[in-house]
Backbone as numpy.savetxt, mean C-alpha at the origin, in Angstrom:
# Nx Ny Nz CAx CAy CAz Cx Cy Cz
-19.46 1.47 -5.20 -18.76 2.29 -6.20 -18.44 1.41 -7.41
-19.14 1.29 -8.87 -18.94 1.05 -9.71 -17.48 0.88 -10.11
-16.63 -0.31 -10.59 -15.27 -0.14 -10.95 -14.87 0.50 -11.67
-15.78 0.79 -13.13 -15.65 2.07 -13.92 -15.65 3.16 -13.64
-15.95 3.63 -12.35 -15.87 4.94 -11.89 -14.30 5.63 -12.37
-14.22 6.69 -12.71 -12.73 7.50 -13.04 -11.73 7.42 -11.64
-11.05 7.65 -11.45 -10.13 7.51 -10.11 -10.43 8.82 -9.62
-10.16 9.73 -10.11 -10.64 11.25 -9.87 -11.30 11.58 -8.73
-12.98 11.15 -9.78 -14.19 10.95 -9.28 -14.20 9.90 -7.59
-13.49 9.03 -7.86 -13.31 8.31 -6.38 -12.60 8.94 -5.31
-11.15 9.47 -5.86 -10.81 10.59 -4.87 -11.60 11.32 -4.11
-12.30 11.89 -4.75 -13.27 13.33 -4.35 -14.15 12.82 -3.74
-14.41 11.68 -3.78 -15.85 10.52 -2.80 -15.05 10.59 -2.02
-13.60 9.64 -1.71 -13.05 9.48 -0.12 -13.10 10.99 0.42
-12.42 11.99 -0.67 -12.11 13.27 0.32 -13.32 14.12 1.02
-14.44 13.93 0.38 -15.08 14.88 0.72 -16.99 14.32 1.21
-16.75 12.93 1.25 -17.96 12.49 0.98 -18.04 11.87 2.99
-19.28 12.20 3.20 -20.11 11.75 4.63 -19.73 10.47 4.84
-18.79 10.22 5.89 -18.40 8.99 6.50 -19.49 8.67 7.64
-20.16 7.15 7.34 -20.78 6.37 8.24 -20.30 5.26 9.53
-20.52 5.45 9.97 -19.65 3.84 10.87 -20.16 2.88 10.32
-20.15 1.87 9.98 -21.02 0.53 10.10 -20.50 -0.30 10.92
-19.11 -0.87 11.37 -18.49 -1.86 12.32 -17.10 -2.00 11.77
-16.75 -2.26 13.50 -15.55 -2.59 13.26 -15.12 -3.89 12.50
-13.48 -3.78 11.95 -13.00 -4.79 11.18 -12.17 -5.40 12.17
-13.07 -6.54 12.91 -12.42 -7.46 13.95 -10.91 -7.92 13.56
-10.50 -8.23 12.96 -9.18 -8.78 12.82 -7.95 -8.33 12.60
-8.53 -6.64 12.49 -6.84 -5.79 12.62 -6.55 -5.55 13.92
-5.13 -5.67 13.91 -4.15 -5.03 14.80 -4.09 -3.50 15.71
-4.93 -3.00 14.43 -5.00 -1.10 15.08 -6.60 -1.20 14.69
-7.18 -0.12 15.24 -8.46 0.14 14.67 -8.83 0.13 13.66
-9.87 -0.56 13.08 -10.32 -0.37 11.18 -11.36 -0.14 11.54
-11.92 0.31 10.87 -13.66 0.14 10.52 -14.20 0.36 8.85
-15.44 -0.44 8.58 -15.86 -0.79 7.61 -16.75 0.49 7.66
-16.93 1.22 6.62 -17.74 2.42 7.08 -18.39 2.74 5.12
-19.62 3.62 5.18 -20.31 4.10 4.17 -19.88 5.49 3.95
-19.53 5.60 2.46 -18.93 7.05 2.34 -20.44 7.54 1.22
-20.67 8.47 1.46 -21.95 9.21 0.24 -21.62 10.92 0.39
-21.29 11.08 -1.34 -21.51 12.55 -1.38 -22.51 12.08 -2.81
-22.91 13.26 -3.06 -24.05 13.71 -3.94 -24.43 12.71 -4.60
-25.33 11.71 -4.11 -26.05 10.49 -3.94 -25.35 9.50 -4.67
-23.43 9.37 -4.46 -22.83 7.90 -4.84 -22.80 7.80 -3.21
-23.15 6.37 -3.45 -22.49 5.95 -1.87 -21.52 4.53 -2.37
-21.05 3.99 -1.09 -20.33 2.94 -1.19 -19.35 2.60 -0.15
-18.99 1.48 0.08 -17.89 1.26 0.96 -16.29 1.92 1.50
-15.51 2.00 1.94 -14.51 2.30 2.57 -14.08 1.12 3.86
-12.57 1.85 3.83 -11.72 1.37 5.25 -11.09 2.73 5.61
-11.69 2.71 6.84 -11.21 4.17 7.38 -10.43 3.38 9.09
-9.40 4.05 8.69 -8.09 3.74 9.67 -7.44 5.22 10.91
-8.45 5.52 12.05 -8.28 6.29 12.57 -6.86 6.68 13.25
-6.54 7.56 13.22 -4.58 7.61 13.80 -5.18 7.18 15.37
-6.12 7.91 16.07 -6.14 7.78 17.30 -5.89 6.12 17.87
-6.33 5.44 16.58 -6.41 3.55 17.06 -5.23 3.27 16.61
-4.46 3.49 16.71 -3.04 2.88 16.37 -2.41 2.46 17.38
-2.48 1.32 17.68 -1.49 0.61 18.63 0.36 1.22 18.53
0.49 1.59 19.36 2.15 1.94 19.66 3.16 1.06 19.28
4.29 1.19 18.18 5.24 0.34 17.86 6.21 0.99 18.43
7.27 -0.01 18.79 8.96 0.60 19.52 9.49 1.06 18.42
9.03 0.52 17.02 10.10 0.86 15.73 9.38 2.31 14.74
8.19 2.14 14.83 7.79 3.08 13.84 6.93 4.35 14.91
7.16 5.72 14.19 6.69 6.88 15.60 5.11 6.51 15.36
4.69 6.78 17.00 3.34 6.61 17.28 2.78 7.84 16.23
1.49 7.47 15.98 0.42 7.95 14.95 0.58 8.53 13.64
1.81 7.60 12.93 1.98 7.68 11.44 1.70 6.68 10.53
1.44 5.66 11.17 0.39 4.87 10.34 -0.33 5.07 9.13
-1.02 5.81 9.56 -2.28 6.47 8.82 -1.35 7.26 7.60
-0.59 7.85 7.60 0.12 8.97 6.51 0.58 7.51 5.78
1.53 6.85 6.37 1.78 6.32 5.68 0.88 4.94 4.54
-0.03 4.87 4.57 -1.29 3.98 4.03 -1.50 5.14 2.81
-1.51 6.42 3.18 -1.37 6.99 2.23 -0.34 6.98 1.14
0.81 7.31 1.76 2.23 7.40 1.41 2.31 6.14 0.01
1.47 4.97 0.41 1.62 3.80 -0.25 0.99 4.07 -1.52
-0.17 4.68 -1.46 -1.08 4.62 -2.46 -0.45 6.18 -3.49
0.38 7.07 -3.09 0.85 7.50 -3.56 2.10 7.26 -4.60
2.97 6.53 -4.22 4.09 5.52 -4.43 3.42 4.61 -5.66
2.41 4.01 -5.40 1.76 2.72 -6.19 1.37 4.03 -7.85
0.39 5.13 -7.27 0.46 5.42 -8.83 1.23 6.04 -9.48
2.54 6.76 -8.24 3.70 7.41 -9.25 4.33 6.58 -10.25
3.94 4.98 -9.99 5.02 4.22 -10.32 4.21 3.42 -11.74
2.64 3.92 -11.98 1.72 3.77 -12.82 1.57 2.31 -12.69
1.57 1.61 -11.30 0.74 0.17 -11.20 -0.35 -0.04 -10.59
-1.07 0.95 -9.87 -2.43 0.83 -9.58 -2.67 -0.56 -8.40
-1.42 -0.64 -7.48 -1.78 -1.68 -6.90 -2.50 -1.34 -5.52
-2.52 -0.15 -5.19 -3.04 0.25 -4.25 -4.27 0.56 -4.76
-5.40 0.42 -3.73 -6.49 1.18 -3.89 -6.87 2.48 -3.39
-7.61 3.19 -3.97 -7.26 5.09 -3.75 -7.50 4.96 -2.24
-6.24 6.28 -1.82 -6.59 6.23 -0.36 -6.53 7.85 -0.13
-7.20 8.00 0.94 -6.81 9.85 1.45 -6.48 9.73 2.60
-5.84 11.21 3.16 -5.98 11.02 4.39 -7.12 12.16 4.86
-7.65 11.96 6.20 -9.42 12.56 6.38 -8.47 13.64 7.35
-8.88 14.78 7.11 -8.43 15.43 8.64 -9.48 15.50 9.71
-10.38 14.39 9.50 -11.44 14.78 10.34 -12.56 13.77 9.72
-12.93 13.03 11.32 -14.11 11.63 10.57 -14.38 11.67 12.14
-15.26 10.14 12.14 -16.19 9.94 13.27 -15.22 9.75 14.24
-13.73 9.17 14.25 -13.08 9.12 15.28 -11.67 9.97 15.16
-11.75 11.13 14.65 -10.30 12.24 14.40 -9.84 11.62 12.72
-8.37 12.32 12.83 -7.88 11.84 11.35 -7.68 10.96 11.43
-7.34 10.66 10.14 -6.94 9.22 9.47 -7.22 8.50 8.10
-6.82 7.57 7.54 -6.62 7.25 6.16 -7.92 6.65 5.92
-8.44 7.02 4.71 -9.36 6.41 3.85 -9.59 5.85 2.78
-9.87 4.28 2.54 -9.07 3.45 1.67 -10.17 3.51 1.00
-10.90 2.83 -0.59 -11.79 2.48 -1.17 -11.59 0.57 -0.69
-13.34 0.72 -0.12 -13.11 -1.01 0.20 -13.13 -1.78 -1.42
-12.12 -2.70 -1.10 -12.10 -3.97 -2.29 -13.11 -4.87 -1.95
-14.09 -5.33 -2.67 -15.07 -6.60 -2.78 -13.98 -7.46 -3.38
-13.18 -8.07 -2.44 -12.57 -9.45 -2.88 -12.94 -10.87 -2.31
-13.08 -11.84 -2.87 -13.11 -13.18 -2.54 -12.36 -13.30 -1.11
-12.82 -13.84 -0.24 -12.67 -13.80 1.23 -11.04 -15.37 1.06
-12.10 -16.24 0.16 -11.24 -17.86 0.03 -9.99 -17.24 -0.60
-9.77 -16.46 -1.10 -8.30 -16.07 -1.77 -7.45 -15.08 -1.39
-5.87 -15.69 -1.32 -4.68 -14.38 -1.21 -3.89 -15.01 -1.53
-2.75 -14.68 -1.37 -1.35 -14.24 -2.28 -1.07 -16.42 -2.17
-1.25 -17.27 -1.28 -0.92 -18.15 -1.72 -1.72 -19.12 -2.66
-2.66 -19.05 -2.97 -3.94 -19.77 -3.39 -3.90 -19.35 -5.10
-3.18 -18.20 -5.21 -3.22 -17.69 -6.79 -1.74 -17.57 -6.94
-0.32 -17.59 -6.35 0.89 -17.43 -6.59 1.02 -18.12 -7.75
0.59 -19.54 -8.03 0.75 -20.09 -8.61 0.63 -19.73 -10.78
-0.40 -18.83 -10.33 -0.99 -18.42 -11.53 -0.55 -18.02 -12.92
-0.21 -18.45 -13.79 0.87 -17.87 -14.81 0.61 -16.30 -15.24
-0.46 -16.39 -15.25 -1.18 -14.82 -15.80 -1.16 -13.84 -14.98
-1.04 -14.32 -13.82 -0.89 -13.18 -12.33 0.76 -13.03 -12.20
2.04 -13.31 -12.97 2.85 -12.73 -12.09 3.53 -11.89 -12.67
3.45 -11.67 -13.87 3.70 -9.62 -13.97 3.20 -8.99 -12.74
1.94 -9.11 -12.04 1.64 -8.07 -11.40 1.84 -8.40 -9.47
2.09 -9.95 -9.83 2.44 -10.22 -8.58 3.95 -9.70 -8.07
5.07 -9.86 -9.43 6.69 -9.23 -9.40 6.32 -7.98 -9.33
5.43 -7.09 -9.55 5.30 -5.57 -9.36 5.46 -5.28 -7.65
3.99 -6.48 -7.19 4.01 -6.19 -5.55 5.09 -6.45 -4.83
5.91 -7.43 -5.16 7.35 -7.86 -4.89 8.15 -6.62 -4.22
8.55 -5.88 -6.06 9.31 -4.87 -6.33 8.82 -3.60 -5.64
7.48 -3.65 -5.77 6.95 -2.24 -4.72 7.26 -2.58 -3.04
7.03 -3.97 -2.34 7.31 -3.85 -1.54 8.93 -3.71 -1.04
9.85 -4.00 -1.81 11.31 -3.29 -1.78 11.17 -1.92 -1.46
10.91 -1.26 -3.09 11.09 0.17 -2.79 10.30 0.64 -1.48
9.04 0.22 -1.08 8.17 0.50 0.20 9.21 0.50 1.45
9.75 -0.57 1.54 10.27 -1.36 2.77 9.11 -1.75 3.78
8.10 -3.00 3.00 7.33 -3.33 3.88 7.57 -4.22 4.95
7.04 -3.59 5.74 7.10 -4.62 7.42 6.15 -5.46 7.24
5.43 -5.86 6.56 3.65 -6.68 6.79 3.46 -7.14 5.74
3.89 -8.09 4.65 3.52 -8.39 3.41 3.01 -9.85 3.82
1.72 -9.66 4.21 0.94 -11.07 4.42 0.31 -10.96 3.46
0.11 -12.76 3.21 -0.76 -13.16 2.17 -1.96 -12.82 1.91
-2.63 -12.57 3.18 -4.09 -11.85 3.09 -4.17 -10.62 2.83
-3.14 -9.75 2.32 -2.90 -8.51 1.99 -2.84 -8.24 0.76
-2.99 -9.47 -0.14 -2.80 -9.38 -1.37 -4.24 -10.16 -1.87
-5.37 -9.11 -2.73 -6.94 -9.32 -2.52 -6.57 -9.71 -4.32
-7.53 -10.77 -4.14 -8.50 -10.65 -5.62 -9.95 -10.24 -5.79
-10.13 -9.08 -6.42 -11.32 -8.80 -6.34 -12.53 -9.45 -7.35
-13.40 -9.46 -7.43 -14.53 -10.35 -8.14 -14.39 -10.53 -9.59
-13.16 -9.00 -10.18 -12.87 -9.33 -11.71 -11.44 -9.50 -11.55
-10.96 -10.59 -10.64 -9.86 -11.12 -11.08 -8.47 -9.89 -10.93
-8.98 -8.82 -10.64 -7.97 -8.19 -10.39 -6.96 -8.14 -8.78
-5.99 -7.52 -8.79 -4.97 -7.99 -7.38 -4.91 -6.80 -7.14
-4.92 -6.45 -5.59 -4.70 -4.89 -4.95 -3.54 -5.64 -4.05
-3.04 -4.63 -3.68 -2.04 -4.65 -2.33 -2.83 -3.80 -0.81
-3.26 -4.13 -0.27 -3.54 -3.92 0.73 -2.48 -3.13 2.29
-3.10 -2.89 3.69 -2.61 -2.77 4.83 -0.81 -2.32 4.58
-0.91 -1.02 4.21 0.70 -0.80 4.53 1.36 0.38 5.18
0.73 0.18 6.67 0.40 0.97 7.72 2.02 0.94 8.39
3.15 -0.10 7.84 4.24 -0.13 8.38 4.85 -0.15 7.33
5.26 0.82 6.73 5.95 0.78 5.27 7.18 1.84 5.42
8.22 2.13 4.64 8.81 3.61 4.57 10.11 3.69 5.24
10.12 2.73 6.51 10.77 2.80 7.82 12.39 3.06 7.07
13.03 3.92 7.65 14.30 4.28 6.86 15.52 3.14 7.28
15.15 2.12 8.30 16.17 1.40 8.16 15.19 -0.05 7.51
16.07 -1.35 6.84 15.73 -2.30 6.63 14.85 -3.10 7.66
13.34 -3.34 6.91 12.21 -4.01 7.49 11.48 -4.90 6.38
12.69 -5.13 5.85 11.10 -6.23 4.78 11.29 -7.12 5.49
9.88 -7.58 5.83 9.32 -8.52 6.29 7.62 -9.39 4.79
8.03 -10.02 4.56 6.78 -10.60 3.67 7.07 -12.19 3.08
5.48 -12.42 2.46 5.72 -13.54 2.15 5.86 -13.88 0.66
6.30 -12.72 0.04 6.55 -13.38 -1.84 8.26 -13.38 -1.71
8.64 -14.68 -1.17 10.26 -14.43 -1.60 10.64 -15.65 -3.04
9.05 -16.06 -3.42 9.03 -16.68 -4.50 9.86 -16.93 -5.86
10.49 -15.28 -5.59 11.45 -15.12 -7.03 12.92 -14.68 -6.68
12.95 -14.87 -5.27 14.63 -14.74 -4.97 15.40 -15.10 -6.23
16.25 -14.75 -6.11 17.73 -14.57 -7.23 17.42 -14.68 -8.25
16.09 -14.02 -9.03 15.35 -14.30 -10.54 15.93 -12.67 -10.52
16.42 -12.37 -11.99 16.62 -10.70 -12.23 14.86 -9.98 -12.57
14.74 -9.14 -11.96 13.62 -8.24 -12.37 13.50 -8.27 -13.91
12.39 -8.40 -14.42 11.84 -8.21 -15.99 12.35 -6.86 -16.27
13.07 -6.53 -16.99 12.87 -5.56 -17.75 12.03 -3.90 -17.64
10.82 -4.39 -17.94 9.53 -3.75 -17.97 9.58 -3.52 -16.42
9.68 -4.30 -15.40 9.51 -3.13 -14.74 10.53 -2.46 -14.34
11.92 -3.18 -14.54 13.07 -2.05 -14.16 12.67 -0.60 -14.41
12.15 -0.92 -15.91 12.50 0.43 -16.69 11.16 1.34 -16.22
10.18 1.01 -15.38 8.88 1.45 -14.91 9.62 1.90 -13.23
10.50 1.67 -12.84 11.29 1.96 -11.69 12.34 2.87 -12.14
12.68 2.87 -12.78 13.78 3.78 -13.53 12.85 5.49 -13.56
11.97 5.10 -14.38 10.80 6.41 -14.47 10.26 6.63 -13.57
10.00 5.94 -12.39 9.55 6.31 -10.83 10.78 7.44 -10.34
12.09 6.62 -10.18 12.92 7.04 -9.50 13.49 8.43 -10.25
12.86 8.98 -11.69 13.40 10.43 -12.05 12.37 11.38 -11.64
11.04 10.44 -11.35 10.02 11.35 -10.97 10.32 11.85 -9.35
10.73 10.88 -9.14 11.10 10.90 -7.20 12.04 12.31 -7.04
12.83 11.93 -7.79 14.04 13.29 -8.24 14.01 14.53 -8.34
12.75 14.49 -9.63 12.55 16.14 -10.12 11.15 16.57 -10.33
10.65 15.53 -9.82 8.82 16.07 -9.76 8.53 16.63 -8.49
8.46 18.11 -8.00 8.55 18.75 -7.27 7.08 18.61 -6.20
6.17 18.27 -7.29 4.33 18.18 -7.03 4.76 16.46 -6.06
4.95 15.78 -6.90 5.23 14.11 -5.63 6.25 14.68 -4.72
7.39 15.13 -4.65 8.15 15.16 -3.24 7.65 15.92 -1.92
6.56 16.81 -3.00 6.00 18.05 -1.94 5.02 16.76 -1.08
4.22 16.05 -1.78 3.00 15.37 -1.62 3.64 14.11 -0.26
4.90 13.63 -0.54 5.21 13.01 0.04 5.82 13.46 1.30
6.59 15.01 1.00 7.19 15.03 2.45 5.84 15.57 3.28
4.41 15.85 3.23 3.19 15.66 3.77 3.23 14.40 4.68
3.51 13.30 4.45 3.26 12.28 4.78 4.34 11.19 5.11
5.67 11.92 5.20 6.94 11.06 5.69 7.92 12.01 6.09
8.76 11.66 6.83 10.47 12.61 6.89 11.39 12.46 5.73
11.58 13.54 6.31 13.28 13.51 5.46 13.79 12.78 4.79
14.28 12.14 5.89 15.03 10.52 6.35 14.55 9.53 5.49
13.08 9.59 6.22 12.32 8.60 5.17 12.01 8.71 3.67
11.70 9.67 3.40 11.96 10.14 1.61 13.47 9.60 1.23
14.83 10.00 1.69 15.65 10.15 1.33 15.79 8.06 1.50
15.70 7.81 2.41 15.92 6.14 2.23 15.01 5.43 1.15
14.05 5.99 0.72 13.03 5.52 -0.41 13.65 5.64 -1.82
14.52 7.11 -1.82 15.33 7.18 -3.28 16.40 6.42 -3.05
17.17 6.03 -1.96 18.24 5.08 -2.18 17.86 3.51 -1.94
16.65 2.69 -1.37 16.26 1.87 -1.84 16.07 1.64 -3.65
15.10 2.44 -4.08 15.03 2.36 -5.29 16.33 2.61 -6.30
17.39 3.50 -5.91 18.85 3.34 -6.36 19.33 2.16 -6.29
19.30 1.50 -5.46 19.88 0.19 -4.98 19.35 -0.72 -5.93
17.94 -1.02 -6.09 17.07 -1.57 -7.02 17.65 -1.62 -8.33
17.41 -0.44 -8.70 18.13 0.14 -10.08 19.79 -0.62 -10.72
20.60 -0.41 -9.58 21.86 -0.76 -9.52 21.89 -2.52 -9.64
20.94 -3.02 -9.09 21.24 -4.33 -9.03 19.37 -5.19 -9.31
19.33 -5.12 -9.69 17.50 -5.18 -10.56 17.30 -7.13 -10.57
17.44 -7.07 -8.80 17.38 -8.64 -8.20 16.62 -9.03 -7.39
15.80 -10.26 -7.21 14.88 -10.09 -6.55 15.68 -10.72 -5.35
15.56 -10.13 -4.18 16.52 -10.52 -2.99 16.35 -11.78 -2.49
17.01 -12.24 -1.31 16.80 -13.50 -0.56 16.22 -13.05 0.61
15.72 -13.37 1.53 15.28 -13.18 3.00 16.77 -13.02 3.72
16.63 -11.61 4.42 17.78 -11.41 4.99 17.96 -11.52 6.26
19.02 -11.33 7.00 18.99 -11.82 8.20 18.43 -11.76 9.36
17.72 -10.29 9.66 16.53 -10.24 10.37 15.28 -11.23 10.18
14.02 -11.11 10.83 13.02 -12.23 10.53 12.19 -11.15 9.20
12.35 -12.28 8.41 12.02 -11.94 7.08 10.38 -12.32 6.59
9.98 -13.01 8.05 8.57 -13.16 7.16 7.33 -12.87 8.63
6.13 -11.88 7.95 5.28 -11.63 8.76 4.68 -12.64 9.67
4.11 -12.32 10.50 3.38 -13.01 11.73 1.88 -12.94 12.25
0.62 -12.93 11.38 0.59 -14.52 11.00 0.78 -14.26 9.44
1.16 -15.58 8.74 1.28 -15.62 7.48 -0.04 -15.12 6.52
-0.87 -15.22 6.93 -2.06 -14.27 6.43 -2.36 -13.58 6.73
């Protein structure tokens, strides 16, 4: 899939386009597979994340995974940062439902520690920060954070996100007690009126989360708002397992 492709146009490939198997993605936790999507002769890569392969957590309900990978990529463009890559959810593929990501061609040698350093990368690295707050990610490994071949950064795997009580778990605590820029407060500020009174995202979201969980997402991001800080690692275990 061409990067110039419209987002649109990519949507309508994950939603509606002939899923292939090609192999599994040995190194996740729940089922992945690397698979070929083709409708009316685009083809191209994917990560298709079946609910049925979801390993059972004590903390998050069995077979919401998948909504929520969505949930993320929804979140990422209400908030107009594009850190997610388009995802759907399939009601129906080679192994039942489940989420369908556009695969990233990123550099295998690189993630979040190998480029932290970067002066030019951390506007968008404080975005993934700040998204993983409002998220409440459980999984912010370094290998979750891709550079793709033009230098651009996705956020990846956020199959444990949403959880209505406190779960950040990750590894950018790089900017503890630095105040949030500005720019994106005020890009969180305009998330959180859309969260409010955009009837089309709350509908879209309560699809793909509870109540509970919607309602802890607007008071994370309240909280944010109120105090526009980048936190410390708190007293639970604050950083994923393995670090990549």
């Amino acid at each position: 899939m061409p990067p110039e492709t419209p987002k649109e146009t990519v949507l309508r490939w994950l939603q509606e386009g002939e899923i292939q198997l090609l192999g599994l993605v040995p190194w996740g936790s729940n089922a992945t597979f690397l698979v070929a999507v083709v409708r009316e002769g685009i083809a191209g890569l994917a990560i298709y994340k079946p609910q049925r392969g979801e390993e059972p957590l004590w903390d998050f309900p069995h077979g919401t995974l998948c909504y929520r990978e969505v949930a993320a990529y929804v979140v990422s463009e209400a908030l107009g940062w594009g850190l997610v890559p388009p995802t759907v959810l399939r009601p129906s593929g080679p192994y039942g439902r489940g989420a369908l990501q556009l695969y990233i061609d990123a550099d295998p040698e690189e993630n979040y520690f190998t480029f932290r350093d970067d002066p030019a990368l951390q506007p968008v690295l404080m975005r993934v920060a700040v998204f993983d707050l409002i998220t409440n990610n459980a999984d912010r490994k370094a290998g979750h954070c891709l550079k793709d071949r033009n230098g651009r950064i996705w956020a990846i795997d956020h199959g444990i996100c949403f959880h209505a009580e406190p779960k950040l778990r990750t590894v950018i605590w790089d900017y503890r007690g630095q105040r949030i820029p500005e720019d994106i407060v005020e890009e969180v500020r305009t998330f959180y009126q859309r969260l409010k009174e955009d009837k089309g995202l709350r509908a879209e979201l309560a699809g793909l989360l509870s109540a509970e969980e919607i309602t802890a997402l607007e008071e994370r991001t309240a909280a944010l708002l109120e105090h526009p800080v980048f936190p410390h690692p708190g007293p639970w275990r604050s950083v994923p397992w393995p670090i990549i």
